[in-house]
C-alpha positions as CSV (number, residue, x, y, z in Angstrom):
1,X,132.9,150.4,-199.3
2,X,134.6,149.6,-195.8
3,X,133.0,147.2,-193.6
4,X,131.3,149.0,-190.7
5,X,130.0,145.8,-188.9
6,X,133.7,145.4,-187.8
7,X,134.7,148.9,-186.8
8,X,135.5,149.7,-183.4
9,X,132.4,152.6,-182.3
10,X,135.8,154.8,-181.6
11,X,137.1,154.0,-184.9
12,X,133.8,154.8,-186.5
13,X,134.1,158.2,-184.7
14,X,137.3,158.9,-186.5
15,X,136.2,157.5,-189.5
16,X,132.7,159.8,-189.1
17,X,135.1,163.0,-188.4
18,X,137.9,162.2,-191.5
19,X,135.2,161.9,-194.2
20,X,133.5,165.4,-192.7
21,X,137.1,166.8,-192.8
22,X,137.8,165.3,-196.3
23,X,134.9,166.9,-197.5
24,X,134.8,170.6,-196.4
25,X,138.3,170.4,-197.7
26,X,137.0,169.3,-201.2
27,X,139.0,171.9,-203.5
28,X,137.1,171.1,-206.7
29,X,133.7,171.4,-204.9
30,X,132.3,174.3,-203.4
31,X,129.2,173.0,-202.3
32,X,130.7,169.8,-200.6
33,X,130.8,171.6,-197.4
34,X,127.2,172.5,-197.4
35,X,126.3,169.3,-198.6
36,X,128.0,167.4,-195.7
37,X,127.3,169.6,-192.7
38,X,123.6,169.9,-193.8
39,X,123.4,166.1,-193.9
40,X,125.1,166.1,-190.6
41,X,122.4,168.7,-189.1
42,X,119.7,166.9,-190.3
43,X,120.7,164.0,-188.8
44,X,121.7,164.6,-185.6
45,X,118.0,167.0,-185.5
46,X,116.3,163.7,-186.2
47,X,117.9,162.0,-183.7
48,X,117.5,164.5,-181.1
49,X,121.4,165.5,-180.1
50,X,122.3,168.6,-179.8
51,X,124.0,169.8,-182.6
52,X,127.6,171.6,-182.0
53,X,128.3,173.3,-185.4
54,X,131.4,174.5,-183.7
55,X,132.0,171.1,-181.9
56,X,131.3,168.0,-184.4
57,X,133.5,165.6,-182.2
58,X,131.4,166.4,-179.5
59,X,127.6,165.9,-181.4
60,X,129.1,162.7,-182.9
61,X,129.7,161.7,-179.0
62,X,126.6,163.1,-178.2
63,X,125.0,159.8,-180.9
64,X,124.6,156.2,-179.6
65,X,126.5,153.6,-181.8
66,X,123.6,152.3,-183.5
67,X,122.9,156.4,-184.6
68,X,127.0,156.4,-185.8
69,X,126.5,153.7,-187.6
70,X,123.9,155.1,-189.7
71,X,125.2,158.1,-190.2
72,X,128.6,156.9,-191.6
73,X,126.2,154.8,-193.8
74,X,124.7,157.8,-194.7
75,X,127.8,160.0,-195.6
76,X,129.6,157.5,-197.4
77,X,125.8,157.0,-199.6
78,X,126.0,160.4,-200.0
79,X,128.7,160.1,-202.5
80,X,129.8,163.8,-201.6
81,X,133.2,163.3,-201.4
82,X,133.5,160.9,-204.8
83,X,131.5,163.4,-206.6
């Protein structure tokens, strides 16, 4: 697991935005996509940001670092993409 303590918040952004892309684009997984971008809803619903389903760049803007932090926490917990 990477070390987040030490990421940049603009690196955690890309880092946030790669895994999401990694994982729609999971080929031997069809419910990967569903999976991630439900996680992602839910999220960003508990912590009050507008959600851009259209936009994810701009609703991971929309979060505070602390919130990014914990969501890449979350994602790579998720195990979704090493499923």
């Amino acid at each position: 697991m990477k070390s987040i303590n030490k990421t940049t918040e603009y690196k955690l952004g890309n880092a946030i935005m790669e895994y999401w892309f990694k994982c729609i684009s999971k080929k031997n997984d069809r419910y990967a996509d569903g999976d991630i971008n439900e996680l992602l809803e839910e999220f960003v619903h508990d912590c009050n940001v507008s959600y851009h389903s259209d936009e994810l760049d701009r609703t991971v803007l929309n979060l505070t670092n602390s919130q990014k932090r914990k969501l890449y926490k979350m994602m790579l917990n998720s195990g979704i993409l090493e499923r």
